[in-house]
N, C-alpha and C positions, 0 to 999 in steps of 0.2 A: 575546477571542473570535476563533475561526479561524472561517472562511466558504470555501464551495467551491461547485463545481457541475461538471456532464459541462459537455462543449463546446458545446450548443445551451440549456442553461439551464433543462431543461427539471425534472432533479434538482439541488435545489440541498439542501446540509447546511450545520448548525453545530457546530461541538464549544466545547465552556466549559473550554478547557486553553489554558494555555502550550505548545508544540511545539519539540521540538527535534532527534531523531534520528529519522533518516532510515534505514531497511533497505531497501538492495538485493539482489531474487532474480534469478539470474546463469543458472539452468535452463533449459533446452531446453522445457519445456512452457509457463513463462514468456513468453520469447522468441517461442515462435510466438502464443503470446496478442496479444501487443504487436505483433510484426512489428519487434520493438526487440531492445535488450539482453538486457534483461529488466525487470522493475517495480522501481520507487519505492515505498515506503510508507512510513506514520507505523499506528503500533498506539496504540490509546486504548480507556482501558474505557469497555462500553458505556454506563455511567450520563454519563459525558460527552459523548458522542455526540446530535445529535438530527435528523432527519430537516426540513426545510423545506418542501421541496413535492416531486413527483414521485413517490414511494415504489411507485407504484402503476403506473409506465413502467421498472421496474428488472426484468431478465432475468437469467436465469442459467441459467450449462452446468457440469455434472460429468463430469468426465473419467473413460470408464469404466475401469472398474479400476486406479485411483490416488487416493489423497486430496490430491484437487487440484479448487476450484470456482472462477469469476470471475462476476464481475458486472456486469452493464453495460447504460446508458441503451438501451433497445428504440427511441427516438429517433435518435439520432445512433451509438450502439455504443461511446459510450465508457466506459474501465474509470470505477466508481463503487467507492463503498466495500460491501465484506462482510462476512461474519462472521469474524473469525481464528482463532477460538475461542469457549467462552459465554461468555466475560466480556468478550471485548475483540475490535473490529473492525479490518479494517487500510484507511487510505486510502491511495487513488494519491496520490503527492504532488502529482502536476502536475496535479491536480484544485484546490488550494488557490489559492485567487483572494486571500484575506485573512489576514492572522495569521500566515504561515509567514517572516518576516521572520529568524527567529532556525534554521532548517531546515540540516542540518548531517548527512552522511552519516557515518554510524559503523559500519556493517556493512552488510559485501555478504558472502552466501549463496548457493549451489551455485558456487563460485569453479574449483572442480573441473570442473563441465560449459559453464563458459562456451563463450561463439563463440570461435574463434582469432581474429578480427578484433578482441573487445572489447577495448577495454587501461582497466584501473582506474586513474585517476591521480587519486584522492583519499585521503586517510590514514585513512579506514572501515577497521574492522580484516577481514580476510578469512577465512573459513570455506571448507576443502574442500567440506562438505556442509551441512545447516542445523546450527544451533548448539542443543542445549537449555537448558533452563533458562528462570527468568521474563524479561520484560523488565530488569525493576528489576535482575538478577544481570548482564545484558547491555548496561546503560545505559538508563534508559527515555525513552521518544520523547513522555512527555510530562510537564508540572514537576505538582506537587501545591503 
């Protein structure tokens, strides 16, 4: 069992999966999200996914004219997990308090539009722009 929560506690989740790949987005819309690199995630389908408490303090902004949304505790502003898609959410990793023990980056995304200051020094295989295809064809970020 994985366990997380935003930074004041106020959203906390569980997901009922083993974890292990890690996707980094490396984008300029990212980036200014974060005020970072860019994000961390783990992608898990939703039926493993379950909300704890909070659900009800979680905000969201769409970036107009881009399919691009985040999410994030109306509490404290920190990013929480979204929708990725309808079947499967994606979580900030650094949201993970419990269970990511085995967490392992394997793909970093818009590698193309990074900052010139980011430097990748992990063996995540890298993408000019996002990569298609399912997880599972990508390596999936969670065991069955």
């Amino acid at each position: 069992m994985v366990a997380g929560e935003c930074n004041c506690g106020a959203v906390q989740f569980e997901i009922d999966a083993d974890l292990s790949g890690v996707y980094v987005c490396h984008c300029s819309i990212c980036r200014r999200s974060t005020g970072s690199n860019g994000i961390a995630v783990v992608v898990v389908p939703n039926e493993r996914f379950r909300w704890v408490r909070g659900q009800e303090l979680i905000a969201t902004w769409k970036k107009p004219g881009a399919d691009w949304q985040t999410w994030f505790c109306s509490v404290c502003g920190s990013p929480v997990p979204g929708d990725n898609d309808a079947s499967r959410k994606f979580v900030p990793a650094g949201s993970i308090t419990r269970g990511g023990d085995a967490l392992k980056v394997i793909h970093h995304i818009w590698v193309g539009s990074k900052a010139v200051w980011d430097e990748i020094g992990d063996a995540g295989k890298q993408h000019a722009e996002a990569f298609r295809g399912s997880p599972l064809e990508m390596g999936a970020s969670w065991s069955e």
